[in-house]
C-alpha positions as CSV (number, residue, x, y, z in Angstrom):
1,X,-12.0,-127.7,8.4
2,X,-14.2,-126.2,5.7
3,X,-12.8,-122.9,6.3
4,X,-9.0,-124.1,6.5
5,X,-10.2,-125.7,2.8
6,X,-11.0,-122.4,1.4
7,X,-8.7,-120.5,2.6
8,X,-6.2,-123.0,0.9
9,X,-8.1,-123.5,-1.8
10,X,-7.7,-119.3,-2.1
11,X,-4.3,-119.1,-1.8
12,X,-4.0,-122.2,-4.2
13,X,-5.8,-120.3,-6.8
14,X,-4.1,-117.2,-6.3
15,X,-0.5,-118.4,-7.1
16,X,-2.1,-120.4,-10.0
17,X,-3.1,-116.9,-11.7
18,X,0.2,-115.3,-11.0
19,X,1.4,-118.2,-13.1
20,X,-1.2,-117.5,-15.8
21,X,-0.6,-113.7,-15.8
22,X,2.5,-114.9,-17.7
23,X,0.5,-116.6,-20.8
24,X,-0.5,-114.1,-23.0
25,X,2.7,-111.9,-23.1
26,X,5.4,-115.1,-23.6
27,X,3.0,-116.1,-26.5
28,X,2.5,-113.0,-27.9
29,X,6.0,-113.0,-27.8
30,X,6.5,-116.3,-29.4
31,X,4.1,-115.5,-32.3
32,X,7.2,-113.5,-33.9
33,X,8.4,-117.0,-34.3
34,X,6.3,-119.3,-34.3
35,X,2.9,-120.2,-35.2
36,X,0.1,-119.7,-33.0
37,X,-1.1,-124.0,-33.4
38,X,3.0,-124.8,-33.2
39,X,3.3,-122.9,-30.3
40,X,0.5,-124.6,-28.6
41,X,1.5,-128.0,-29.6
42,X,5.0,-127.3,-27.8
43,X,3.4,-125.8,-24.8
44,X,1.2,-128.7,-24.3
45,X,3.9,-131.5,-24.7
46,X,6.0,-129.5,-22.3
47,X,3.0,-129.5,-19.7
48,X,2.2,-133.6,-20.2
49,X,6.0,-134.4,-20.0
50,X,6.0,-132.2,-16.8
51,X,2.9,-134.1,-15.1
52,X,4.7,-137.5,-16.6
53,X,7.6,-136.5,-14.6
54,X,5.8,-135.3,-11.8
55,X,3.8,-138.9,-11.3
56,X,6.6,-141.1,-11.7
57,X,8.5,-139.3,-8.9
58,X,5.4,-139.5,-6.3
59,X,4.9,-143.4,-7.4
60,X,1.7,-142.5,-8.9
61,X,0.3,-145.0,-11.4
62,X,-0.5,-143.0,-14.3
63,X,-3.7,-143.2,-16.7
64,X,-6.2,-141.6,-18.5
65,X,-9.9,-141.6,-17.3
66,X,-11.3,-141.9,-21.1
67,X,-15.0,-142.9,-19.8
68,X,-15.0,-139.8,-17.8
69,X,-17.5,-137.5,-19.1
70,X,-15.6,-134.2,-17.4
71,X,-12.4,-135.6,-18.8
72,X,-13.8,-135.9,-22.5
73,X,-15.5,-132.8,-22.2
74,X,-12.5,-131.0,-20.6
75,X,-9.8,-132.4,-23.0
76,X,-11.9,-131.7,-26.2
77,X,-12.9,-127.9,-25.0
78,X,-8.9,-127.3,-24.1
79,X,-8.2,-128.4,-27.7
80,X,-10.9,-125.9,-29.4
81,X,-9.8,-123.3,-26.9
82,X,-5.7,-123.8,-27.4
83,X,-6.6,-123.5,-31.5
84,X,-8.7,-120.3,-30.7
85,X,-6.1,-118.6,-28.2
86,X,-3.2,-118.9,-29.9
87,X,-4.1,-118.0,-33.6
88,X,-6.4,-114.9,-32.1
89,X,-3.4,-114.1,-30.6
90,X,-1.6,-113.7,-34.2
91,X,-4.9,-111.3,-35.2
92,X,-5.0,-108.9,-32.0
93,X,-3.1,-107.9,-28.9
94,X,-2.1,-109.8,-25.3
95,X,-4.5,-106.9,-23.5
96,X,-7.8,-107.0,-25.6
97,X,-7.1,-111.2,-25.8
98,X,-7.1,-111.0,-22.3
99,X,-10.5,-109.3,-21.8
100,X,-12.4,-111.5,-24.3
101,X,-11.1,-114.4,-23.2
102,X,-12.1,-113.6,-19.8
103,X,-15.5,-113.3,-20.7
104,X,-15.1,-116.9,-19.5
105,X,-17.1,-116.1,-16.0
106,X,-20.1,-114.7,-17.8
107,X,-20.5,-118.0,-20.2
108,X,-19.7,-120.2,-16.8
109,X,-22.6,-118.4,-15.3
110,X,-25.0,-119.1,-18.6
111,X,-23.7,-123.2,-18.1
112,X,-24.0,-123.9,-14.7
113,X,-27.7,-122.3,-15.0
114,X,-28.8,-124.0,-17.7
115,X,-27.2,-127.5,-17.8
116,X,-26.4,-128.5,-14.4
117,X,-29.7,-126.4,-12.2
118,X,-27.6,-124.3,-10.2
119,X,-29.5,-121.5,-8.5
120,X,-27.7,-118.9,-10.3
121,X,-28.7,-115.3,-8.2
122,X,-28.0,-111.4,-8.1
123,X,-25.1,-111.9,-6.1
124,X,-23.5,-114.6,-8.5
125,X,-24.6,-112.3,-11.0
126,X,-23.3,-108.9,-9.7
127,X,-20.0,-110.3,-9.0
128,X,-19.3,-111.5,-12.4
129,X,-19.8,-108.4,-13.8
130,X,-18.2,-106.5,-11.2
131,X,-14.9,-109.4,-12.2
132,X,-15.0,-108.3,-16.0
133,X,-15.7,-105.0,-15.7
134,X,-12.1,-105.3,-13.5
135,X,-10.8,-106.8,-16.1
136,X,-11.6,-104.5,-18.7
137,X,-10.4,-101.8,-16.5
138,X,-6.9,-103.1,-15.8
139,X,-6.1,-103.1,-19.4
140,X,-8.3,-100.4,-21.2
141,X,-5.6,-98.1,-22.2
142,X,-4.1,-101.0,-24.1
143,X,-7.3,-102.3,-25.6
144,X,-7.3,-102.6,-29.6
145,X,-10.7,-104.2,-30.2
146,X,-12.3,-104.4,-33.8
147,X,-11.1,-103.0,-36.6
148,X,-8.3,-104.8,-38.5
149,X,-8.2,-107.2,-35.4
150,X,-12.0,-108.2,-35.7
151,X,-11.0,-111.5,-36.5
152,X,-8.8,-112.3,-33.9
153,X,-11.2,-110.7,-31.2
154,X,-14.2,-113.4,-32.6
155,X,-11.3,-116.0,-32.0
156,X,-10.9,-114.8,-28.7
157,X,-15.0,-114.3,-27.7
158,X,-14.4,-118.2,-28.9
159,X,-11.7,-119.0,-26.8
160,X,-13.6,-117.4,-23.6
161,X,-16.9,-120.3,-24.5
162,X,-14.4,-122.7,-24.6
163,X,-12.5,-121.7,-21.5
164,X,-15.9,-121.9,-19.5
165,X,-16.3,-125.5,-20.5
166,X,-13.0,-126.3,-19.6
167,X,-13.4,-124.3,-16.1
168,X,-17.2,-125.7,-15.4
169,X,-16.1,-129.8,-16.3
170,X,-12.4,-129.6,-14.6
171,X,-14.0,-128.0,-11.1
172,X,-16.5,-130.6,-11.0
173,X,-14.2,-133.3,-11.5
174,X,-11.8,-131.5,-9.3
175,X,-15.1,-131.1,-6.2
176,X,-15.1,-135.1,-7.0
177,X,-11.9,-136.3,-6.4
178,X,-9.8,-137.2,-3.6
179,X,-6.3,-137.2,-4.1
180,X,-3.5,-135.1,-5.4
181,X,-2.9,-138.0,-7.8
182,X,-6.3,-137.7,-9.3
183,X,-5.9,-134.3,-10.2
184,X,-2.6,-134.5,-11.2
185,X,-3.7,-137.6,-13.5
186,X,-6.5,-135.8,-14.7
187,X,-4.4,-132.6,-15.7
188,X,-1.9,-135.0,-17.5
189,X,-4.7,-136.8,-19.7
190,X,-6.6,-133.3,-20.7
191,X,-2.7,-132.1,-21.6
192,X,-1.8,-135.4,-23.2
193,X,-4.8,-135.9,-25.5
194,X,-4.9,-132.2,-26.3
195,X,-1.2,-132.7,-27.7
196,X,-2.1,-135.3,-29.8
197,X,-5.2,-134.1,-31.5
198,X,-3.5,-130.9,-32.0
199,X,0.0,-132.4,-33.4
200,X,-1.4,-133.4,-37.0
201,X,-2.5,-129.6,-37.2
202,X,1.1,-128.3,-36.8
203,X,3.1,-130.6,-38.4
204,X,2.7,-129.4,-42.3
205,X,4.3,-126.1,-41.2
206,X,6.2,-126.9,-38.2
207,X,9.4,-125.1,-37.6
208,X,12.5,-125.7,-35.2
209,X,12.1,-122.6,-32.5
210,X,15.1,-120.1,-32.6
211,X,17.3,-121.0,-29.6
212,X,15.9,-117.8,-27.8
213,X,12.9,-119.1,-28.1
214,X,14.0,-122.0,-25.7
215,X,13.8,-120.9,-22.8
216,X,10.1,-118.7,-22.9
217,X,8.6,-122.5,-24.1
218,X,10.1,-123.9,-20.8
219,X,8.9,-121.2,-18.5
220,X,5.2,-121.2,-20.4
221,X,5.2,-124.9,-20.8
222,X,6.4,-126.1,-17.5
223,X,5.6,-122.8,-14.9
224,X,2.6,-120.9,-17.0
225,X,0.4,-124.2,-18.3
226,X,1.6,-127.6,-15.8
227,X,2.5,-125.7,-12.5
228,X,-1.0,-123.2,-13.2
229,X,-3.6,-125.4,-14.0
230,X,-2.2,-128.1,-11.1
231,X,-2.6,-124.4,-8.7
232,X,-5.8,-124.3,-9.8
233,X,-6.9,-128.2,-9.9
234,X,-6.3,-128.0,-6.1
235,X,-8.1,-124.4,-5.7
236,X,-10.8,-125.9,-7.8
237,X,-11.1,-128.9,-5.4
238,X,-12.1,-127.0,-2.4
239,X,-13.5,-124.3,-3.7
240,X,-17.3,-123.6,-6.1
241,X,-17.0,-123.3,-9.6
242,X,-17.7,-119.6,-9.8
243,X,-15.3,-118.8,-7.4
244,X,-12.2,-121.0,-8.8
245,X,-13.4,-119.4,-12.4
246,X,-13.3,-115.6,-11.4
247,X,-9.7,-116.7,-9.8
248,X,-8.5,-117.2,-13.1
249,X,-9.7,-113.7,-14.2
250,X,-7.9,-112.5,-11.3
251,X,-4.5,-113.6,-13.6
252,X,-4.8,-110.3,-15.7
253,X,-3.9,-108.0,-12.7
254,X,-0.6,-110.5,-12.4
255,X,0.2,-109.9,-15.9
256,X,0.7,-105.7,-15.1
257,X,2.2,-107.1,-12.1
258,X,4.7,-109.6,-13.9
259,X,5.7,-106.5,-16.2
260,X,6.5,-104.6,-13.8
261,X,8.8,-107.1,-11.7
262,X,10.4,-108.5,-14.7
263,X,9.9,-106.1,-17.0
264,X,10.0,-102.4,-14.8
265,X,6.8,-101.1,-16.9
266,X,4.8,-98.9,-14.8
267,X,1.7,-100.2,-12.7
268,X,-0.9,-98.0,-13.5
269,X,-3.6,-97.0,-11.0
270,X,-6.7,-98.2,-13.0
271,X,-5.0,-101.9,-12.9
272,X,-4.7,-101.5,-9.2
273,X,-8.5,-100.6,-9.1
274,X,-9.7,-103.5,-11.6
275,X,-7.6,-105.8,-10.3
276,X,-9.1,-105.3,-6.6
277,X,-13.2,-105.3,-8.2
278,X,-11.8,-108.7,-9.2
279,X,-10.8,-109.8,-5.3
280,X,-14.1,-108.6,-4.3
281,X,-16.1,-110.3,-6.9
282,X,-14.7,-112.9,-5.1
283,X,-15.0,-112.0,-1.7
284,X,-18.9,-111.9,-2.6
285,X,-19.1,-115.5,-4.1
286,X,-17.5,-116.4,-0.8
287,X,-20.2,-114.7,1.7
288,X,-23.1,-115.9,0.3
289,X,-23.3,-119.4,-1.7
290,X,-26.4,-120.5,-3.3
291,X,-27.7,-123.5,-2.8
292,X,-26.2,-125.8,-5.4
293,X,-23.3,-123.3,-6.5
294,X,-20.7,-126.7,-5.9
C-alpha cells in the first residue's frame, strides 16, 4: 500500500508540474497587458471560483480552516510570493525567473532543518543541488541575470523563500489530512484569502484585459494554478516534503516541453539533461528517507 501511495503520489506530482510548466510563459505573456499584481488577482479568483465549483459538484461543505496554523502560514506566504512573482516577472525573463524561483528546494531544506528537527543528510543535500543545478541547466542559454534586471531577480530570490513556506506548510497539512475534500478545501481558502488581500493592491490601476487576453487567464487560472496545485495537494499527501518540492522544480523541463508541443521551439539537449538530474534528485529522496523527512 505504501508503495501504490508513492507511486501515485509520483504520477500526481508529475502531471501537476506539466501544468506549472505553463506559468511563467502565459504570464510573461500577459505582462504586455497587464500588470504583474492585476494579473495575479485574476489568476487567483479564477482558481477559488474553480475549487468553489469543484466542491459544490462533489457535495462538499465548503470552509476555511482559519485556526490552522499551515493554512495561515500557507495563505500569507502565497500572497508575499504572488506579489514577488509576478512584478519580478515585469523586471526579468520567464527563464532566469524560473531558476531563482526554484531555489525554492534549497530554502525548504534550510526550514525543515531548522524549524521542524528533520534530520536533514548528504543525500537530501546532494539531491537538491543536483535538482537546481538541473534547473539552471535546462534554461542557461536563456538566462538574463543581473544587470538591468537586478531588481526583478531579488524579486524572484524573494519569491523562491516564499515558495518554500508555501511548499513546507501545504505538505504538512497535505501528510495530515484525509480526504480529497480537505485538500481541495484547503487549496480553496489559501486561493480565496490570497484574492482578497491582494484585490485592494490592484484596484487603483486595474484595467479590463484585452479580449485575447481571455482565454490565457482561463487556461493559467483554471489548468496552470486550480488543476496544478490540487496535482500536487494529492502528490504532497503521500509523498515527503522534499520530494513533492523538487516535483515542482521538475515543472521547468515541461515548460521546454510545452514550447515545443504548442509552440514547435526546439528542445534542446542540455534541457533533456537538466531536466533528467531533476528525476534523479528525486529518485534519490525516494531510496533513502531520513528519519523524520515526513
Amino acid at each position: 500500500m505504501r508503495r501504490a501511495g508513492t507511486a501515485r503520489g509520483l504520477l500526481f506530482g508529475v502531471i501537476a508540474a506539466f501544468f506549472w510548466g505553463t506559468h511563467s510563459v502565459i504570464v510573461q505573456f500577459l505582462t504586455g497587458d497587464l500588470g504583474g499584481i492585476e494579473i495575479a488577482i485574476l489568476r487567483l479568483w479564477i482558481a477559488a471560483l474553480t475549487l468553489f465549483v469543484v466542491l459544490r459538484l462533489i457535495g462538499e461543505p465548503v470552509r476555511i480552516a482559519f485556526g490552522d496554523r499551515n493554512f495561515l502560514l500557507a495563505a500569507g506566504a502565497t500572497v508575499a510570493n504572488y506579489i514577488l512573482f509576478h512584478i519580478g516577472l515585469e523586471r526579468t525573463n520567464a527563464p532566469s525567473a524560473m531558476v531563482l524561483e526554484n531555489t525554492a528546494p534549497f530554502f525548504v531544506l534550510v526550514y525543515l532543518a531548522l524549524f521542524t528537527g528533520t534530520a536533514v543528510g548528504l543525500r537530501e543535500i546532494g539531491a537538491t543541488c543536483i535538482a537546481i543545478a538541473g534547473v539552471v541547466l535546462t534554461v542557461v542559454e536563456d538566462l538574463d541575470l543581473g544587470g538591468r534586471l537586478l531588481v526583478g531577480d531579488a524579486l524572484e530570490i524573494g519569491a523562491g523563500i516564499t515558495w518554500a513556506v508555501f511548499l513546507v506548510t501545504s505538505s504538512r497539512a497535505m501528510q495530515a489530512s484525509q480526504t480529497t475534500g480537505e485538500r481541495l478545501n484547503f487549496l480553496f481558502g489559501v486561493f480565496t484569502v490570497a484574492a482578497v488581500l491582494l484585490t485592494p493592491l490592484g484596484l487603483a490601476g486595474f484595467t479590463v484585459p484585452p479580449a485575447e487576453d481571455l482565454l490565457p487567464l482561463l487556461f493559467l487560472g483554471v489548468l496552470a494554478t486550480a488543476v496544478a496545485y490540487y496535482f500536487w495537494y494529492e502528490a504532497a499527501a503521500e509523498l515527503s516534503t522534499l520530494t513533492a518540492t523538487l516535483l515542482f522544480a521538475l515543472s521547468v523541463g515541461f515548460t521546454f516541453v510545452n514550447a515545443a508541443l504548442f509552440l514547435g521551439t526546439e528542445i534542446r539537449p542540455q534541457a533533456v539533461l537538466g531536466a533528467a538530474m531533476i528525476v534523479f534528485a528525486i529518485f534519490l529522496t525516494q531510496t533513502a528517507k531520513p528519519k523524520g523527512a515526513q
